[in-house]
Each structure stands twice: as C-alpha cells, then as structure tokens.
N, C-alpha and C positions, 0 to 999 in steps of 0.2 A: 504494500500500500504506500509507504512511504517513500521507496523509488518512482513508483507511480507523478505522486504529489509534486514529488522535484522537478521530473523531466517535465513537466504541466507548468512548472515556476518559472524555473531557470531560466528560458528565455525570455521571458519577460524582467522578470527581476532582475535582468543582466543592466539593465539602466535602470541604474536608481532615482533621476531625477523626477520623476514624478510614479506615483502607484495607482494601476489603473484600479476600478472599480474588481472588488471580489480577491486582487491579489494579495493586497493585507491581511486578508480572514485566511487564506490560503497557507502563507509567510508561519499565521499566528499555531496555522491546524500542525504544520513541519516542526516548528518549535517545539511546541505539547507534544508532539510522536518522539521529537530524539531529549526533551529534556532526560536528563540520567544515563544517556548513553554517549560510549565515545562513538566519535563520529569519525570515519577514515573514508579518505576519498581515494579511487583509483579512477584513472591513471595521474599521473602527476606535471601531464602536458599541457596545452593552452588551457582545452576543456576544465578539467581538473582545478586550476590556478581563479579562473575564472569563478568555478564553483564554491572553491572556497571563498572566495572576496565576499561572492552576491549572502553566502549564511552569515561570514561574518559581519558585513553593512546591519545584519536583521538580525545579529546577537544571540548566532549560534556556531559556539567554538568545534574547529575541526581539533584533531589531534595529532595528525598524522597521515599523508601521501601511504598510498600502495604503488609502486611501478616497474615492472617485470627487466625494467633496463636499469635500475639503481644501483649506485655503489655503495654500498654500506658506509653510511657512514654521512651519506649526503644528505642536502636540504632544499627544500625549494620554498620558496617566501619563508623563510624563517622555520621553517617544519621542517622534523625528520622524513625521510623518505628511504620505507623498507623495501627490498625485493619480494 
C-alpha cells in the first residue's frame, strides 16, 4: 500500500512550490504509514536522491540508500549507502 501511495506522490510532490488539492492528505496518509519505521530507499540514483529530498521537504526521515553498485562505505546526500 504504501509503495502504492508514493509512486501516486512522488511526482507530484517532486515540486514543492505549491500542493495541489488532495496531495497534503496524501503526504499526511505516507507519514502515519512509515511513522516508527526506518525508511530505506533503493536505488541511490537521480530517482532515489530525489525521493529522499521530496519525504524529507514533508518531514519524513530516510535512513539509508540501498544500491546494488555501492562501495561500502559510501554516501550519497549525507546517507550511508549499502550494497
């Protein structure tokens, strides 16, 4: 459900500058689904970077990149990123 929700957001929510009608309640229902969970995004590519920004703009912390090409050890915006 809550991949559902995202792929439904994301593109919209990718520009913050205004929220259209319904994507606030939207934002609010993602929030409530991951309060208490970590949140780990794969890949760790544009997509990914992006996705993390648009949760964090709406004040839900990622933890951590998953990306099949990482180097142990590495980081992308400030995140560890695991293989």
């Amino acid at each position: 459900m809550i991949a559902h929700a995202i792929a439904r957001a994301v593109p919209e929510m990718a520009s913050t500058d205004h929220c259209p009608d319904g994507i606030g309640a939207l934002v609010d229902e993602i929030r409530q689904e991951l309060l208490g969970r970590r949140v780990v995004i794969y890949p760790a590519g544009q997509s990914g970077r992006m996705l993390r920004k648009t949760l964090a703009e709406h004040g839900i912390p990622v933890e951590r990149f998953i990306d099949r090409a990482a180097v142990p050890g590495s980081e992308v915006d400030d995140l560890p990123v695991s293989p």
